[in-house]
CHARMM internal coordinates of N, CA and C (Angstrom, degrees):
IC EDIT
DIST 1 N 1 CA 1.4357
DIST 1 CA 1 C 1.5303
ANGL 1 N 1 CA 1 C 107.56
DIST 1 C 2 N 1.3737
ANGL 1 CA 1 C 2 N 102.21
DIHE 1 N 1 CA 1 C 2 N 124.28
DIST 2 N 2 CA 1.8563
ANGL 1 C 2 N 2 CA 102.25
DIHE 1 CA 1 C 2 N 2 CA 164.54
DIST 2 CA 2 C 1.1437
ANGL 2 N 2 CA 2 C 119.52
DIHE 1 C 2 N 2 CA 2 C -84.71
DIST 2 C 3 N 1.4149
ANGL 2 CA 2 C 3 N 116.26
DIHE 2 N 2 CA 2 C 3 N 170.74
DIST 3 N 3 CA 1.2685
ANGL 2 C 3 N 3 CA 131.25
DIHE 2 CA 2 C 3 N 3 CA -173.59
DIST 3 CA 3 C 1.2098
ANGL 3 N 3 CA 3 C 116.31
DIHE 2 C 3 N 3 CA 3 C -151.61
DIST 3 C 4 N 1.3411
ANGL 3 CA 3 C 4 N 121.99
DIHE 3 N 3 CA 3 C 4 N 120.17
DIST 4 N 4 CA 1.5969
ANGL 3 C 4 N 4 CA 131.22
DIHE 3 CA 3 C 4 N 4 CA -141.51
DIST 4 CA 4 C 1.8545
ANGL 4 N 4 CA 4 C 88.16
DIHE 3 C 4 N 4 CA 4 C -127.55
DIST 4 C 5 N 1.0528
ANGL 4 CA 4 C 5 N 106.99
DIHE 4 N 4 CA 4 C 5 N 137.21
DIST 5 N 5 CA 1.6954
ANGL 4 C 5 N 5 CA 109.62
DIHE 4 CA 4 C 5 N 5 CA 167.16
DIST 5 CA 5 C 1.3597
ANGL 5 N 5 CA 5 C 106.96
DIHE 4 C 5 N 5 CA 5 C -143.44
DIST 5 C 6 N 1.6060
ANGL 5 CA 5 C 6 N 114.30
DIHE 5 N 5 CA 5 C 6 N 116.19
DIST 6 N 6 CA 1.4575
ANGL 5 C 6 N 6 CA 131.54
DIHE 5 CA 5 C 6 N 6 CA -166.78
DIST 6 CA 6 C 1.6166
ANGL 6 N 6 CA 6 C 100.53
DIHE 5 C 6 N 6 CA 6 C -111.25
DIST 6 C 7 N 0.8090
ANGL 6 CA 6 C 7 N 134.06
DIHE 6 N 6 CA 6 C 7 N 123.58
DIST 7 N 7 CA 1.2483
ANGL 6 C 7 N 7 CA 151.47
DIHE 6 CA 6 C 7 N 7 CA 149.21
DIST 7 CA 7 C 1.6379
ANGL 7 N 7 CA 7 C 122.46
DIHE 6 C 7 N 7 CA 7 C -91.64
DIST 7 C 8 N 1.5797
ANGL 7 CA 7 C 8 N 101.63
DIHE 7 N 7 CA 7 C 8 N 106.48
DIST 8 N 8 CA 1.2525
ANGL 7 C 8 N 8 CA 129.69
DIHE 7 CA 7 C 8 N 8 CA -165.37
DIST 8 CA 8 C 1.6566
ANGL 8 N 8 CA 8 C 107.80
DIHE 7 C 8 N 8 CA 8 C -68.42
DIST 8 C 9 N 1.3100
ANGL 8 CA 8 C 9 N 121.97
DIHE 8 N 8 CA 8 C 9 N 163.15
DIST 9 N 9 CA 1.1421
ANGL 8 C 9 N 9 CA 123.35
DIHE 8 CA 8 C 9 N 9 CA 175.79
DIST 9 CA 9 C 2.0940
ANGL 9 N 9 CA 9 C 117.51
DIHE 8 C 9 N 9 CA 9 C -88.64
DIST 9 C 10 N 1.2777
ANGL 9 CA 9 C 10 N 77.83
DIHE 9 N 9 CA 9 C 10 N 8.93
DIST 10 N 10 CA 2.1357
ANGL 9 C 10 N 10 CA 98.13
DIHE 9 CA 9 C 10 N 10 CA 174.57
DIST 10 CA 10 C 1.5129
ANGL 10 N 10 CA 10 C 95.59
DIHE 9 C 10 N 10 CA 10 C -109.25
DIST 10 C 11 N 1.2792
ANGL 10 CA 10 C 11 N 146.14
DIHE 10 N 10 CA 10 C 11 N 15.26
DIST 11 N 11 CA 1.6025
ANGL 10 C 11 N 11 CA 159.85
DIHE 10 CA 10 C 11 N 11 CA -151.01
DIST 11 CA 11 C 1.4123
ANGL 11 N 11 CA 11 C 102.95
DIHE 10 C 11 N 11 CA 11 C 5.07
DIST 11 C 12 N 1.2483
ANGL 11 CA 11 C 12 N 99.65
DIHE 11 N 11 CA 11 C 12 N 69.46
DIST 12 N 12 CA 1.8286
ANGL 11 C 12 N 12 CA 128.13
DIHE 11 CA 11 C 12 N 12 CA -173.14
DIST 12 CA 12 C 1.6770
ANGL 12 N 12 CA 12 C 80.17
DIHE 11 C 12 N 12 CA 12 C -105.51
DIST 12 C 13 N 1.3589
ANGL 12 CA 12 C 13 N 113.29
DIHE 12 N 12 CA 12 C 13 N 131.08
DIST 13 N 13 CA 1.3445
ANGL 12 C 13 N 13 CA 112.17
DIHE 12 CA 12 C 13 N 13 CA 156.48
DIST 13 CA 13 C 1.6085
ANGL 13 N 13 CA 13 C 126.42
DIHE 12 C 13 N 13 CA 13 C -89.61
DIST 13 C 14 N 1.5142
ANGL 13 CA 13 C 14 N 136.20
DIHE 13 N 13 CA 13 C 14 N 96.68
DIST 14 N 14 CA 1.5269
ANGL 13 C 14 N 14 CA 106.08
DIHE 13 CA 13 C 14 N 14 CA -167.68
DIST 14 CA 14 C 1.7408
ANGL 14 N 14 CA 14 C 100.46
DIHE 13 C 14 N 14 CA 14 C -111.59
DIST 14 C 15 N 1.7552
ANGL 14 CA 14 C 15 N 98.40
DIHE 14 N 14 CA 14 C 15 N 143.06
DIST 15 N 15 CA 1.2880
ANGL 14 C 15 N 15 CA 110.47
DIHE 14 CA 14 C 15 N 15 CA -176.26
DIST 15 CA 15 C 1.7779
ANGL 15 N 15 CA 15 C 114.78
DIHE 14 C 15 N 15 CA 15 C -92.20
DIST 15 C 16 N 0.9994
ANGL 15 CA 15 C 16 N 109.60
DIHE 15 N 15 CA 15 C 16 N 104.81
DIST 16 N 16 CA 1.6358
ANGL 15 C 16 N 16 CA 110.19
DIHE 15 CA 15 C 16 N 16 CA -179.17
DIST 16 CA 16 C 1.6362
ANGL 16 N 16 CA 16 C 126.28
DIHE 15 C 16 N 16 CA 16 C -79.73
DIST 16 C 17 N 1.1273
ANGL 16 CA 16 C 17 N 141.92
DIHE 16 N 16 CA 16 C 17 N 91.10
DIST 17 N 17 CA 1.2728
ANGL 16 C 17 N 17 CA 122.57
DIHE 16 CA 16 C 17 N 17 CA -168.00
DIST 17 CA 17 C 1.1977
ANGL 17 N 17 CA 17 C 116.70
DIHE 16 C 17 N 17 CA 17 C -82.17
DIST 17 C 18 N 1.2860
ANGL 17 CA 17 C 18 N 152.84
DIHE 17 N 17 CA 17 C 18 N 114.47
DIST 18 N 18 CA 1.3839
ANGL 17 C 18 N 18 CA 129.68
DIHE 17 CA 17 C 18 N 18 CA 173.73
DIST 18 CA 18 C 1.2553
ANGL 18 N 18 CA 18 C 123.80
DIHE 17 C 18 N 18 CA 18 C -80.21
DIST 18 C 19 N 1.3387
ANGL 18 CA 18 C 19 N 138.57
DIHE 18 N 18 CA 18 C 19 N 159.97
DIST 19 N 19 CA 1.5674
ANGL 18 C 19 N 19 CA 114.17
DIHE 18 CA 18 C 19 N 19 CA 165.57
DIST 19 CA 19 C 1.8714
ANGL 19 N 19 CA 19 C 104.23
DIHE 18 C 19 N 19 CA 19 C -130.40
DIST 19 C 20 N 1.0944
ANGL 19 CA 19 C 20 N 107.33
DIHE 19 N 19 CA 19 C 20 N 112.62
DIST 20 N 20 CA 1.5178
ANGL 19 C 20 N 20 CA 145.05
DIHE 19 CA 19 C 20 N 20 CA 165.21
DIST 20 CA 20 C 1.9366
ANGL 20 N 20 CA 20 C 100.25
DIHE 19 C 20 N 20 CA 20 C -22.89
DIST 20 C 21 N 1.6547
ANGL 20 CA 20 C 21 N 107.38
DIHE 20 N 20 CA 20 C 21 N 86.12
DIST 21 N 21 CA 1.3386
ANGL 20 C 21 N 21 CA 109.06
DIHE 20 CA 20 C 21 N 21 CA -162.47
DIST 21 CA 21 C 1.5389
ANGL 21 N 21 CA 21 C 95.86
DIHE 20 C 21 N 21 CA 21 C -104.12
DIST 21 C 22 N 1.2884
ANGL 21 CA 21 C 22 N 121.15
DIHE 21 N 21 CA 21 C 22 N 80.94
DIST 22 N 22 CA 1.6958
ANGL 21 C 22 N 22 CA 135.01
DIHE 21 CA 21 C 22 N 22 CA 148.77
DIST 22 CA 22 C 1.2699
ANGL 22 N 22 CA 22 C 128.99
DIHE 21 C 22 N 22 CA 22 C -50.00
DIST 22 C 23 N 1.1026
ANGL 22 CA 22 C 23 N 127.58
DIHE 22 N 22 CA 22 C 23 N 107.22
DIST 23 N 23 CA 1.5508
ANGL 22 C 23 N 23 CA 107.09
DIHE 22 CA 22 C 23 N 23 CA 165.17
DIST 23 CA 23 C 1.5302
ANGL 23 N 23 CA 23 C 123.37
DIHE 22 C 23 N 23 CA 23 C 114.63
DIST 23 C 24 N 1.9390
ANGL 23 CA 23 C 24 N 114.21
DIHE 23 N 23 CA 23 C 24 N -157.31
DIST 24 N 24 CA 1.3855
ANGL 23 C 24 N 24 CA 84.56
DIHE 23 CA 23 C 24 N 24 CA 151.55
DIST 24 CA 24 C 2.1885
ANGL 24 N 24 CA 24 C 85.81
DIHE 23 C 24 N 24 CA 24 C -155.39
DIST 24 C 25 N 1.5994
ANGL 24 CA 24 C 25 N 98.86
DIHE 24 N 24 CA 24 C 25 N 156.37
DIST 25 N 25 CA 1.2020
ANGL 24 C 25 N 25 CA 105.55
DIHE 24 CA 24 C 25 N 25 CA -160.92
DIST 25 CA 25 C 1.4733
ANGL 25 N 25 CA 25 C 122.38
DIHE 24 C 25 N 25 CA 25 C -49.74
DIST 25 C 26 N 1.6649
ANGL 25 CA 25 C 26 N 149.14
DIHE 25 N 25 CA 25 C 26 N -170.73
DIST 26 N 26 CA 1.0762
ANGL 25 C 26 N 26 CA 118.01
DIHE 25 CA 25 C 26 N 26 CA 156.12
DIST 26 CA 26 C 1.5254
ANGL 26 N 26 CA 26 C 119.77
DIHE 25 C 26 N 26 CA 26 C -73.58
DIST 26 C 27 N 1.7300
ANGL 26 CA 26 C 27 N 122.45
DIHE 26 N 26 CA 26 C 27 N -28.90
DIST 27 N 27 CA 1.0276
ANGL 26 C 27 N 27 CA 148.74
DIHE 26 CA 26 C 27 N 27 CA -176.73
DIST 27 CA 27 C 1.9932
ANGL 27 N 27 CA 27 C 102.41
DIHE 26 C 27 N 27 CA 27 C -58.55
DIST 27 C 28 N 0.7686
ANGL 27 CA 27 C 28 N 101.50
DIHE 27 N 27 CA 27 C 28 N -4.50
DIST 28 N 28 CA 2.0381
ANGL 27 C 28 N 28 CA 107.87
DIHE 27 CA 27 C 28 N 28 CA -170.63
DIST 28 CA 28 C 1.5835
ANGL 28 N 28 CA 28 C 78.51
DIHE 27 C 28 N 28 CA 28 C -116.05
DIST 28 C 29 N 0.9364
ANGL 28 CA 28 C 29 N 124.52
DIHE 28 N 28 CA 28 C 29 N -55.50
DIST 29 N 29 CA 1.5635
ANGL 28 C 29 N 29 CA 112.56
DIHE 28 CA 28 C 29 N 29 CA -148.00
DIST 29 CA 29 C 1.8929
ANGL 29 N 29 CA 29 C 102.47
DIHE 28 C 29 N 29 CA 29 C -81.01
DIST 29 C 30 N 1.3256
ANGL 29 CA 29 C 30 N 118.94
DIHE 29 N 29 CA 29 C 30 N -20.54
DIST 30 N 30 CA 1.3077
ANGL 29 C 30 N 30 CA 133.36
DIHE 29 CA 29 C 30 N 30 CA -160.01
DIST 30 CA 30 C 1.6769
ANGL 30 N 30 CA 30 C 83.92
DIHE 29 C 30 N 30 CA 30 C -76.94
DIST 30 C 31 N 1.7402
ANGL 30 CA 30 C 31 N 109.10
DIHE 30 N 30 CA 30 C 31 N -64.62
DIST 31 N 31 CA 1.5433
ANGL 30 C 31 N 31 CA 113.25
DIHE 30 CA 30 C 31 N 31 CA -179.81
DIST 31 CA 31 C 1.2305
ANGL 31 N 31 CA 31 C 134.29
DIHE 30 C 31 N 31 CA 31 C -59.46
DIST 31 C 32 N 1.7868
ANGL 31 CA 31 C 32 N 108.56
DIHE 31 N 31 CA 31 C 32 N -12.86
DIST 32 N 32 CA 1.8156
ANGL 31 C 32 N 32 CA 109.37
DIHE 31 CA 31 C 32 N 32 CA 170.55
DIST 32 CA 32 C 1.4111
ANGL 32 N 32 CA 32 C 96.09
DIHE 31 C 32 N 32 CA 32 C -85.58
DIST 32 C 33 N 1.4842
ANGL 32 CA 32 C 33 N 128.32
DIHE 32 N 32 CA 32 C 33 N -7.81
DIST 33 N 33 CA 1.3148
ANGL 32 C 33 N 33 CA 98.56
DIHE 32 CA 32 C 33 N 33 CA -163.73
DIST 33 CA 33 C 1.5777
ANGL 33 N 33 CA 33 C 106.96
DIHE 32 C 33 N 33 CA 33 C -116.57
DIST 33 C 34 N 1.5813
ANGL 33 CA 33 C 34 N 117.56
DIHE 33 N 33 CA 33 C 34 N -13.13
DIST 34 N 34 CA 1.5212
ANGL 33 C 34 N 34 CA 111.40
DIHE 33 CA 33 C 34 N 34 CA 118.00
DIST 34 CA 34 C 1.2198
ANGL 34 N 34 CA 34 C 149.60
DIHE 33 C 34 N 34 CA 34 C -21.09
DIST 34 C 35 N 1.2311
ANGL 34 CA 34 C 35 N 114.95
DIHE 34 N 34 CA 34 C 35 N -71.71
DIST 35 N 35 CA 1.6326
ANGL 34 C 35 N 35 CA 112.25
DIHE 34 CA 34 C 35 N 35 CA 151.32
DIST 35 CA 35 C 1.7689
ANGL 35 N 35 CA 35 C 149.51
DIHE 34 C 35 N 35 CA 35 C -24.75
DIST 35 C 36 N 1.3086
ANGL 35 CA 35 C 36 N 88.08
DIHE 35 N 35 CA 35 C 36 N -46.40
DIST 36 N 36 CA 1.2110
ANGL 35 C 36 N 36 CA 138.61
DIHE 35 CA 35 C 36 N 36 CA -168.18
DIST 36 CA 36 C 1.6795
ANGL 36 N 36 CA 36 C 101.95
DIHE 35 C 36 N 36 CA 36 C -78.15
DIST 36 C 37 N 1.4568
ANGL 36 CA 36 C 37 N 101.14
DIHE 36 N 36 CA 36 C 37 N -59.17
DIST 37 N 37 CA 1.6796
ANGL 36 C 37 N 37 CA 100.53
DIHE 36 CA 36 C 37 N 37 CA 170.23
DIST 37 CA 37 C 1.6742
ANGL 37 N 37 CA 37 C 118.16
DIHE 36 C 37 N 37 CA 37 C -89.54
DIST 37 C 38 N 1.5222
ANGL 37 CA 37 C 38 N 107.40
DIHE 37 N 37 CA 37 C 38 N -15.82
DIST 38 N 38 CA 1.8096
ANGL 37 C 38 N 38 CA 79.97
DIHE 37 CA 37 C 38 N 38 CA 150.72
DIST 38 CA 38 C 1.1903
ANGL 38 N 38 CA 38 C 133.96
DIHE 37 C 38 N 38 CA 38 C -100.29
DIST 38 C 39 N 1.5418
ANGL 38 CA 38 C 39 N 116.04
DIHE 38 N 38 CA 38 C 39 N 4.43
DIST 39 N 39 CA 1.0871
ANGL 38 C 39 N 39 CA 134.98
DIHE 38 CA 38 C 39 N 39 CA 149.61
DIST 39 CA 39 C 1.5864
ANGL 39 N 39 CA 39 C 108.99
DIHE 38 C 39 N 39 CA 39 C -41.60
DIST 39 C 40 N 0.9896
ANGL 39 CA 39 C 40 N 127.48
DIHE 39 N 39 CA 39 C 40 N -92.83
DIST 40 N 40 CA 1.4798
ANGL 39 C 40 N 40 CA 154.34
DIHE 39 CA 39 C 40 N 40 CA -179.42
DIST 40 CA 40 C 1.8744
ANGL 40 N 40 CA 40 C 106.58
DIHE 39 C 40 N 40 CA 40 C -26.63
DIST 40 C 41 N 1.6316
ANGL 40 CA 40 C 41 N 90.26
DIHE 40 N 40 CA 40 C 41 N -42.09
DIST 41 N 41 CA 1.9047
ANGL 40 C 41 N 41 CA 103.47
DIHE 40 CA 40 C 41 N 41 CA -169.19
DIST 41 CA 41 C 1.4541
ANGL 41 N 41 CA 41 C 95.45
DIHE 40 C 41 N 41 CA 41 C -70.19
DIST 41 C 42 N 1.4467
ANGL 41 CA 41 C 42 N 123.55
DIHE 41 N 41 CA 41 C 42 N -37.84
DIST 42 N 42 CA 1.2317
ANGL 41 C 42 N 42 CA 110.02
DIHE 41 CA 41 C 42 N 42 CA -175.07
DIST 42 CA 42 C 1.4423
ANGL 42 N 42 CA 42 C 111.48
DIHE 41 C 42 N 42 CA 42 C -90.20
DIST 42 C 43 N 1.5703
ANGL 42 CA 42 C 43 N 128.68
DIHE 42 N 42 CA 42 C 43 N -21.92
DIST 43 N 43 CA 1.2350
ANGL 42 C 43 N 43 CA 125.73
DIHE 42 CA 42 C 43 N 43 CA 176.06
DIST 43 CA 43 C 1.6499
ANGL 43 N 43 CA 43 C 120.23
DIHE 42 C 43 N 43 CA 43 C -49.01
DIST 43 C 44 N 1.6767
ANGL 43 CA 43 C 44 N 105.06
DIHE 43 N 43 CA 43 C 44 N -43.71
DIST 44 N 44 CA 1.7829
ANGL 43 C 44 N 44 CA 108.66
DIHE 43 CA 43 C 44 N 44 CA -145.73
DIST 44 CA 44 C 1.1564
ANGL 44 N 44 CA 44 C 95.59
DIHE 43 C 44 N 44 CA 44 C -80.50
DIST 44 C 45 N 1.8821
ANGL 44 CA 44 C 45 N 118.04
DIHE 44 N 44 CA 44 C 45 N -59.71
DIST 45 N 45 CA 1.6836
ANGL 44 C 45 N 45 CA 106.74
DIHE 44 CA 44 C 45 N 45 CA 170.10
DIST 45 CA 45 C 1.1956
ANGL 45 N 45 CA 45 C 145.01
DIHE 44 C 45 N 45 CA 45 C -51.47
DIST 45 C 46 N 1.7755
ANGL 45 CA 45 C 46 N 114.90
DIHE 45 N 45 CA 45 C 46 N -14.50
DIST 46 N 46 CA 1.1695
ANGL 45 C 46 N 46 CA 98.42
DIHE 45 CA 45 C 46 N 46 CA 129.69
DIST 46 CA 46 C 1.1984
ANGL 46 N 46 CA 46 C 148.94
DIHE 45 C 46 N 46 CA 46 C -102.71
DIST 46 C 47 N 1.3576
ANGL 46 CA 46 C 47 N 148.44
DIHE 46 N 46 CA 46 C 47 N 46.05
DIST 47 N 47 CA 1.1927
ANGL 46 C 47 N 47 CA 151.55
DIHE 46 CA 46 C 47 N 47 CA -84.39
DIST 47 CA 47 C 2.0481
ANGL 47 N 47 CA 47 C 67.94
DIHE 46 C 47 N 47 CA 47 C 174.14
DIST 47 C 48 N 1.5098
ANGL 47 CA 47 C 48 N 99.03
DIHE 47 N 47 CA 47 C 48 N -70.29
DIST 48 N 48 CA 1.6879
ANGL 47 C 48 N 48 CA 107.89
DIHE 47 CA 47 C 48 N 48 CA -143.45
DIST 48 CA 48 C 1.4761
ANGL 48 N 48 CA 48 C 78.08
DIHE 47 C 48 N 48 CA 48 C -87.92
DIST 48 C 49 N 1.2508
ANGL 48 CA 48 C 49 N 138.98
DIHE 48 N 48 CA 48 C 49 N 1.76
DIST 49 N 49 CA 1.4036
ANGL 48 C 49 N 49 CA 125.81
DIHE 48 CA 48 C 49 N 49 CA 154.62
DIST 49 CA 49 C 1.8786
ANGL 49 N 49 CA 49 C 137.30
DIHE 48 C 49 N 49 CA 49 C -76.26
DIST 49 C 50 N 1.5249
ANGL 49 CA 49 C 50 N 68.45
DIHE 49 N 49 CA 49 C 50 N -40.86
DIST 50 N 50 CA 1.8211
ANGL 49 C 50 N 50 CA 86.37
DIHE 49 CA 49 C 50 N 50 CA 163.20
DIST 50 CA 50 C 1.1200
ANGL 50 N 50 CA 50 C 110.68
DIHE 49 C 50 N 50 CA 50 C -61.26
DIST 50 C 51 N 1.4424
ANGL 50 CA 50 C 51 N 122.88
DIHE 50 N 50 CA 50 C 51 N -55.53
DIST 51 N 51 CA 1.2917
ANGL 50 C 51 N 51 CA 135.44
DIHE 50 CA 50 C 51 N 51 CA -173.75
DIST 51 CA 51 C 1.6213
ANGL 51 N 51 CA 51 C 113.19
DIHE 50 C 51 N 51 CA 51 C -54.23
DIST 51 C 52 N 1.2537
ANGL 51 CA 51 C 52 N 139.61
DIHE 51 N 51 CA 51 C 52 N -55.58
DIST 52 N 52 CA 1.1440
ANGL 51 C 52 N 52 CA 136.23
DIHE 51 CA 51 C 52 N 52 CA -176.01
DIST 52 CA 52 C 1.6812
ANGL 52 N 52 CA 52 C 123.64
DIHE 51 C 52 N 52 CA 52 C -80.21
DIST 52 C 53 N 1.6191
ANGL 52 CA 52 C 53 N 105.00
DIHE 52 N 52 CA 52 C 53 N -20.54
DIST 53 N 53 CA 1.4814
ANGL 52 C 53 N 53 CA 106.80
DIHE 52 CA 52 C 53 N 53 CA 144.30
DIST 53 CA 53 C 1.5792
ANGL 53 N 53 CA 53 C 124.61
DIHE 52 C 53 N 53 CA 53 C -61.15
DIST 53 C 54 N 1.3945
ANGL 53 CA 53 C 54 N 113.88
DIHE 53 N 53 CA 53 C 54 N -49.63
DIST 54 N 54 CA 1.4822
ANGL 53 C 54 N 54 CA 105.74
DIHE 53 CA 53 C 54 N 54 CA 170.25
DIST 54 CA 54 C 1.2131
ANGL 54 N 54 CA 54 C 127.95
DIHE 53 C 54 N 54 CA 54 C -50.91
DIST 54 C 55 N 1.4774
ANGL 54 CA 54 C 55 N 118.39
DIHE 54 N 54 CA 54 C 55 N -39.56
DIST 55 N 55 CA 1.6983
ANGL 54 C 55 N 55 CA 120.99
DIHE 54 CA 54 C 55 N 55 CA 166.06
DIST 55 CA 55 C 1.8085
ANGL 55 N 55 CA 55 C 122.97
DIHE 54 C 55 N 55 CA 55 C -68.51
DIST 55 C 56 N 1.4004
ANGL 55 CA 55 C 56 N 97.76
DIHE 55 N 55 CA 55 C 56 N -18.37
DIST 56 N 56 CA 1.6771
ANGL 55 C 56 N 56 CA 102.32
DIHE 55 CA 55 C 56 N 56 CA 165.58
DIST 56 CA 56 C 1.5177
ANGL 56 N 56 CA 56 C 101.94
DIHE 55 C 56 N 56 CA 56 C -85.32
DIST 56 C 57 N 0.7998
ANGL 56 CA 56 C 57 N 105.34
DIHE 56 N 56 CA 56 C 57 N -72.94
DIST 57 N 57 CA 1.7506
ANGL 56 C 57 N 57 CA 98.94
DIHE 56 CA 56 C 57 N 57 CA -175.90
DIST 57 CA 57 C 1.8427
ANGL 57 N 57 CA 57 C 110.84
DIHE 56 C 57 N 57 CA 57 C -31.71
DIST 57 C 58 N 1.2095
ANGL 57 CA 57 C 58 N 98.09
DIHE 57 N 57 CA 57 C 58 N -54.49
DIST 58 N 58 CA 1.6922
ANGL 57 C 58 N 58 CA 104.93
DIHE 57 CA 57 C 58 N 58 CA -177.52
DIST 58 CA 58 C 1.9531
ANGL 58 N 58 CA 58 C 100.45
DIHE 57 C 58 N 58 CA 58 C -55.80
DIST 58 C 59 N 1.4677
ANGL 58 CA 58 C 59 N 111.98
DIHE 58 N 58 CA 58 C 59 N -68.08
DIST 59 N 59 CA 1.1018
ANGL 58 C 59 N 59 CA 95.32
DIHE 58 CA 58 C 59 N 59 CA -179.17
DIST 59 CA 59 C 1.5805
ANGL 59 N 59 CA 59 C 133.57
DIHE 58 C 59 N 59 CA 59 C -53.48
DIST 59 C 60 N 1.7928
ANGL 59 CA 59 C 60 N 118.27
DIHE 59 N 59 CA 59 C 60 N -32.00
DIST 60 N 60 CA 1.2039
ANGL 59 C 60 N 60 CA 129.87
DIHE 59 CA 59 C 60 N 60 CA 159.77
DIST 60 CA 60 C 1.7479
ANGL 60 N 60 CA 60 C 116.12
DIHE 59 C 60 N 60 CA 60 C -35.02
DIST 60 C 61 N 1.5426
ANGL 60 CA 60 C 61 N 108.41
DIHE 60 N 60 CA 60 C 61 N -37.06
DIST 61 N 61 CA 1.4309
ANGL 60 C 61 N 61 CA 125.35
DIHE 60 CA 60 C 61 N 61 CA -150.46
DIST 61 CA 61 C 1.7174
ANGL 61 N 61 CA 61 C 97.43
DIHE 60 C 61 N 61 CA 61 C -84.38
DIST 61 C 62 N 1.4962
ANGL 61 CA 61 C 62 N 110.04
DIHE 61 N 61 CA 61 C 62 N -52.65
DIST 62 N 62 CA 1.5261
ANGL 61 C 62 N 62 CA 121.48
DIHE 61 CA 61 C 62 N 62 CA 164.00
DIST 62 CA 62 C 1.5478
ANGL 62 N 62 CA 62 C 124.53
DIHE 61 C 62 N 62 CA 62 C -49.82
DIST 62 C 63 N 1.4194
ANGL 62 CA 62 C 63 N 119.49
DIHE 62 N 62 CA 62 C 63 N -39.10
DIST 63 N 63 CA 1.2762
ANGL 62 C 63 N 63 CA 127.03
DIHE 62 CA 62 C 63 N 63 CA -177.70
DIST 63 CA 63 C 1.7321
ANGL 63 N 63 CA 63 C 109.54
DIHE 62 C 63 N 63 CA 63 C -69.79
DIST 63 C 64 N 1.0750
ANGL 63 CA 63 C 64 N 120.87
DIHE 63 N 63 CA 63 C 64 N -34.05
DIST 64 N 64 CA 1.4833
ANGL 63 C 64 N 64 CA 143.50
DIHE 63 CA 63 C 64 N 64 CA 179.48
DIST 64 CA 64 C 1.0308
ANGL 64 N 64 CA 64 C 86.33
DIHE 63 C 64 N 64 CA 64 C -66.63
DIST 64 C 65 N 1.7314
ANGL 64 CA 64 C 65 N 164.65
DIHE 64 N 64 CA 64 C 65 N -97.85
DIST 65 N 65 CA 1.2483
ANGL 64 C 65 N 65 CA 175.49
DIHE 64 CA 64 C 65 N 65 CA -90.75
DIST 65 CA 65 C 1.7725
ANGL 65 N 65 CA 65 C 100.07
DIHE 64 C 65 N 65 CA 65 C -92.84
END
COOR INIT
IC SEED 1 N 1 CA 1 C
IC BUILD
């Protein structure tokens, strides 16, 4: 933690602390990675839905031939 001491031109002393923000909290990282998996939950099933219509259709498409 820093510590900044400004002395005003009213010879007000003001004490600033900063605090040294690295990183990212566990509370940030818990919620991207939340996201992230209902993100994903709704992506794959449909994903593997698209997907197994395209192989019916394709095979539908061959049988016709």
């Amino acid at each position: 933690m820093k510590l900044f001491i400004i002395i005003s031109w009213h010879d007000k002393i003001i004490i600033i602390m900063k605090k040294n923000n690295y990183g990212f909290t566990l509370v940030e990282i818990i919620v991207a990675v939340v996201i992230a998996g209902i993100i994903i939950s709704i992506a794959v099933p449909a994903y593997r839905d698209y997907k197994s219509r395209t192989y019916e259709m394709k095979s539908e498409l061959q049988n016709e031939q």
